[in-house]
N, C-alpha and C positions, 0 to 999 in steps of 0.2 A: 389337675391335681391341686388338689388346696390344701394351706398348710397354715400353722396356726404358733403366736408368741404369746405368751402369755402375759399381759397387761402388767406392766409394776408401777409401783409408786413411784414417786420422783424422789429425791436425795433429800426433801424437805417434809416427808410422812415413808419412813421406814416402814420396811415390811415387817409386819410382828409375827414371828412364825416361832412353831414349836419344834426342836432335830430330834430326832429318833435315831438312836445311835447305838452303836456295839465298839467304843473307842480298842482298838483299832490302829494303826499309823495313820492309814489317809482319813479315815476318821478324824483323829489329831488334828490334824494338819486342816482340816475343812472345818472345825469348830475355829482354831486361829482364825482362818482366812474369815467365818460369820461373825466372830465377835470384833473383831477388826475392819468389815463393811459397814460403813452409815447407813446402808443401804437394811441391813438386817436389825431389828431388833427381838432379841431370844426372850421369851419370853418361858420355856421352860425348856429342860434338856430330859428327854425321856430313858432310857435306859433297856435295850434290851440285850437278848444274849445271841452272841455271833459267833464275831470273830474271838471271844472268847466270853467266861461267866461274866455275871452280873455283878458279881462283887469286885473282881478282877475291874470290870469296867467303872463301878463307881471311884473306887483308888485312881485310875487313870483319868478321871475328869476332874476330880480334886485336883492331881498332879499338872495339868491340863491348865487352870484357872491359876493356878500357883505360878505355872511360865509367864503365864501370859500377863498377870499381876508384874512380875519381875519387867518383864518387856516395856510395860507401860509407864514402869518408873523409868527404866532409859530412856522414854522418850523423850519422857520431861527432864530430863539429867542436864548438866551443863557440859558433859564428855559427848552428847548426842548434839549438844547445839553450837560442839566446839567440830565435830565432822562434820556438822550439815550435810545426813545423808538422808536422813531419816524425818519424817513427819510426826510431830505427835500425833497420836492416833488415842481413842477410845475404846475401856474395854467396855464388858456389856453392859446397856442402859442404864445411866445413874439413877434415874426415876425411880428403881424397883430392882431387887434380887433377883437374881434367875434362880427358877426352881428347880428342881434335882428331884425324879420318881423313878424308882428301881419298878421293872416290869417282872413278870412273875417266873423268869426264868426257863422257861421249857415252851418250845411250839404248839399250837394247841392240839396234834396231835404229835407221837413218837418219842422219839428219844431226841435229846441236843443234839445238834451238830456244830462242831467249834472250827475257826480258821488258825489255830494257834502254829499249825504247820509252816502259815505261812506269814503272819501277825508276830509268830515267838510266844515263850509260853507264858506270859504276861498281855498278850494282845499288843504288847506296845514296843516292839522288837527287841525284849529280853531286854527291858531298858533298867527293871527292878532286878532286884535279886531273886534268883529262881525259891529259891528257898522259904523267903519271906511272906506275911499271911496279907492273905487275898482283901481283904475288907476292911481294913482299919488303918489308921494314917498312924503307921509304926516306924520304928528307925527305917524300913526298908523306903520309906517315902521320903523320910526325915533324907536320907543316902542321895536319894533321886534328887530332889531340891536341891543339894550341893552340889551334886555334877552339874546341875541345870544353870550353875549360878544364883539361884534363888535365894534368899534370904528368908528369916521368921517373919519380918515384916512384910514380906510379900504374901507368904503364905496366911499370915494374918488380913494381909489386905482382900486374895481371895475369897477366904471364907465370909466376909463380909458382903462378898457380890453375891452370894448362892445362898438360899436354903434347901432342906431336903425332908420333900415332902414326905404325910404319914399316908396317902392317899400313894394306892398302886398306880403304875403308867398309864393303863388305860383310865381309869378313873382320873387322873391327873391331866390326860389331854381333855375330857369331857369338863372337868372344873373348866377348863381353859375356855373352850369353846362357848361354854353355861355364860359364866362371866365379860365375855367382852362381844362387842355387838357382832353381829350375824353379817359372814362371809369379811372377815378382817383378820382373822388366822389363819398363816399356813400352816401347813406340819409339811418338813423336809426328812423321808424318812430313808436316812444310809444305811440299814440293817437288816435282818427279819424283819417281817410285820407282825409281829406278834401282837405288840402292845395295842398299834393301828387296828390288827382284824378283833382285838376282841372288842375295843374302843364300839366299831361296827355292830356287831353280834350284841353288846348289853343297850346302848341306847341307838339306834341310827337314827331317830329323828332328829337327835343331837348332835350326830355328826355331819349330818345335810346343813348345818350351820358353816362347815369349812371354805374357806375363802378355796382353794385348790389344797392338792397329794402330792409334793412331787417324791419319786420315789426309785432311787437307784437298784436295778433289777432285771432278771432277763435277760432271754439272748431270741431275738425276733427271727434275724436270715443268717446268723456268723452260730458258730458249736460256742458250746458253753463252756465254763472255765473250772469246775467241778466235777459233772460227768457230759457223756459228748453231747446233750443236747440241752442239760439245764445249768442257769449262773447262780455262784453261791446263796447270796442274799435270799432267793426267792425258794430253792432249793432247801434251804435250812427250817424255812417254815411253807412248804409249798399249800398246806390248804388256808395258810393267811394270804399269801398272795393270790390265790382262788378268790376269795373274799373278797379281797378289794379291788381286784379287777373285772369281777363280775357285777361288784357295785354300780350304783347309777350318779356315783359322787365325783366330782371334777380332780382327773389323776393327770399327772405328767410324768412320764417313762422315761428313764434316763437307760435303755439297756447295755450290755458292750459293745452291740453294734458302732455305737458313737462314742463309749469311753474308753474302747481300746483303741480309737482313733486319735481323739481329738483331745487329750487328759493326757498324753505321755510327757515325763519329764526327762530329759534325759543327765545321768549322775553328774555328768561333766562341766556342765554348767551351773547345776543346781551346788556342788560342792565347788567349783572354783570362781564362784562367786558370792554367794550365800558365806561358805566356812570363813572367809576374813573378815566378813560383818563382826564377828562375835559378840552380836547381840545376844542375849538371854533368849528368844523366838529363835534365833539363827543357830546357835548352838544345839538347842533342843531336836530342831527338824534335823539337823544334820545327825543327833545320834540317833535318834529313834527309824530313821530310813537305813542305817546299814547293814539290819538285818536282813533286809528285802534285798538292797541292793547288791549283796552277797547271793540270796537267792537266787535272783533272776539270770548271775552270771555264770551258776552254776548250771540252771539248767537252758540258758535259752543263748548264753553266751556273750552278754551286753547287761551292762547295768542301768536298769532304768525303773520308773517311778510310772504306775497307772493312776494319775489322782482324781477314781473315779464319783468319789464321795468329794472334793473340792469343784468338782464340774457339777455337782451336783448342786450343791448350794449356789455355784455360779451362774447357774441357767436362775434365779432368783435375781440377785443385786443387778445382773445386766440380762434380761432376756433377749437381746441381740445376739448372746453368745448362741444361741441353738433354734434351731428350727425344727418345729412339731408336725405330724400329721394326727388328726383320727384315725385309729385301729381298731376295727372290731374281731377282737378276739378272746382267749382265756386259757388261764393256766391249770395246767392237770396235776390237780391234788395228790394222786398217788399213783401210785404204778411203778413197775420191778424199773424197767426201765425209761420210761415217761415222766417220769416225777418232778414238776415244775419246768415242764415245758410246754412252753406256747403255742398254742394251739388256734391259729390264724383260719378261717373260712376262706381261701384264695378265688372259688365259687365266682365268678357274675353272676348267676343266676340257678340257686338249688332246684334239682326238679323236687315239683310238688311228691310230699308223702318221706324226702330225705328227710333226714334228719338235719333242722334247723329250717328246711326246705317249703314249710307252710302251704298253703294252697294255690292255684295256679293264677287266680286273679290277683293274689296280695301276696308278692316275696315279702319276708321280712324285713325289715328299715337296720339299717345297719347302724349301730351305736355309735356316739359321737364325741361322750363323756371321756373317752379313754382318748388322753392323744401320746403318742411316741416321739421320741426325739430322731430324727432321720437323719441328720446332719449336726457338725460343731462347728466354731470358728476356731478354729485351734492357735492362732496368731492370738487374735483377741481372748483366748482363754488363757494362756500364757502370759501376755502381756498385764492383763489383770492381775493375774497368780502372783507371777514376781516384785511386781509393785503392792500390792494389799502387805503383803510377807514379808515382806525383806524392803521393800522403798527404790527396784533397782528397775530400770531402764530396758523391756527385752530386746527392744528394735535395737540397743546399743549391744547387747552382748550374746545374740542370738549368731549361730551358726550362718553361714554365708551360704 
């Protein structure tokens, strides 16, 4: 069985990757955790539509850069270096703005499909006021930055890290790609593929430029968390995830198989140790997870946190945390009830004339671009979490 990490930089040549996002709470919470990695350098924030619209999400990334602006001035604060808990930390590369492209909102085929069921009807666990409009940095943000602690100056200091491209998402990752040399971009993509599969579909010579995909999605051998056999991400646009998994471009699978493993937080420690931080980051996470964590208790009976989008970015900064195989398989664009489910060849050896099954001298060579994540280090995923986020110790505060 051979099994495969995906090569990273060292902490002295940052990975420069572009996130693909539908902000989201873990979402959130995994944008922190990369702009707060040395290891990461963001080079653009793509925008697609999820876990809720696109406008809803661009407001939530503003909001997003505004915390963490806030955060960063605590670090540097003299109240932060009279606790010594905390590290100054940096937010995203001072070198250059991060760019901001809204994707064109709808899967390439169907109607949307939104998580807001389970996100809140903001994407960002009803952290705005329900009321308030989706796309403009209005009192309703103005609101959210006061809860958050944030200041004008903060929020001023964000918008000085970010611009917002005129150039759509997919176009915006191709600029990316065009622009800096060949296989030195990642794209980490925690949403639909939207932006990604059309990315694909207008140029792919340009996208054969991508350093790797890694791409939270799927449910390989565990039932899906949307219908019983597909996970939402890939489901919400299931012939983009067709797309890029039938590519021949270098993807990495992060399915639930391993993020409903190895990504769970559990409330208990995350709020009775996190909530007396009350840093501006620590504060934030803690309001924007209680919608979920209200969730989860109602219907599964425990309060807990899947941060399947922070493990995702994680299997980046430390590829120690996850172990890959090659999978050659694909995802079923449509169907009543198949609809983004993964469709594995289990096969040793198709008879000739099957379908995929080729002729009896030459089986097919089984693909090797696509690999899956099989396993997490869930210690070390934790261990990281806690410290990137908050500055805190897990081996010290972790369950016995």
């Amino acid at each position: 069985m051979t099994t495969d990490t995906p090569v990273s930089a060292t902490t002295h040549t940052p990975q420069s990757v572009i996130i693909d996002t539908d902000p989201g709470v873990d979402d959130a919470i995994a944008l922190l955790f990369a702009f707060l990695s040395p290891e990461i350098d963001i080079r653009a924030l793509t925008i697609t539509q999820g876990n809720t619209n696109v406008g809803k999400c661009l407001r939530n990334i503003k909001q997003i850069l505004s915390v963490q602006a806030a955060h960063e001035r605590f670090l540097e604060s003299d109240e932060n270096a009279t606790r010594g808990a905390l590290h100054p930390g940096s937010l995203v590369s001072r070198t250059h703005p991060v760019v901001i492209a809204l994707g064109q909102g709808q899967p390439l085929e169907g109607e949307a499909a939104f998580a807001e069921y389970y996100h809140g009807a903001d994407g960002l666990g009803n952290y705005f006021p329900v009321e308030s409009p989706p796309d403009t940095q209005s009192a309703a943000v103005e609101s959210a930055a006061h809860a958050a602690g944030t200041t004008q100056a903060d929020e001023d200091a964000a918008k000085g890290l970010y611009t917002v491209s005129e150039r759509l998402a997919e176009d915006e990752i191709l600029h990316q790609l065009n622009t800096h040399p060949a296989h030195t971009i990642n794209i980490v993509a925690v949403g639909p593929l939207s932006n990604v599969a059309r990315a694909i579909q207008k140029d792919p010579e340009t996208m054969k430029k991508v350093k790797a995909i890694y791409t939270m999605g799927g449910a390989i051998n565990v039932p899906g968390n949307i219908t019983p056999l597909a996970e939402f991400n890939w489901y919400a646009d299931a012939l983009a995830a067709h797309v890029l998994v039938a590519s021949d471009l270098p993807v990495y699978v992060l399915p639930l198989d391993v993020t409903t493993v190895s990504s769970v937080v559990d409330s208990q420690y995350l709020i009775s140790h996190a909530l007396p931080l009350h840093t501006p980051l620590s504060d934030f996470v803690v309001k924007i997870t209680q919608y979920v964590l209200d969730l989860t208790e109602r219907q599964w009976g425990n309060r807990f946190l899947t941060m399947h989008d922070p493990l995702t970015v994680g299997a980046l900064v430390d590829p120690s945390l996850i172990t890959f195989q090659p999978l050659d398989f694909q995802v079923e664009p449509a169907g009543t009830f198949s609809k983004a489910f993964c469709v594995v060849d289990r096969r040793q050896h198709p008879a000739p004339g099957a379908v995929g099954g080729g002729d009896a001298a030459e089986p097919p060579a089984k693909r090797t671009n696509i690999k899956v994540a099989v396993k997490g280090d869930t210690r070390k995923f934790l261990s990281l979490f806690y410290k990137t986020l908050f500055g805190l110790d897990w081996d010290a505060i972790k369950p016995e």
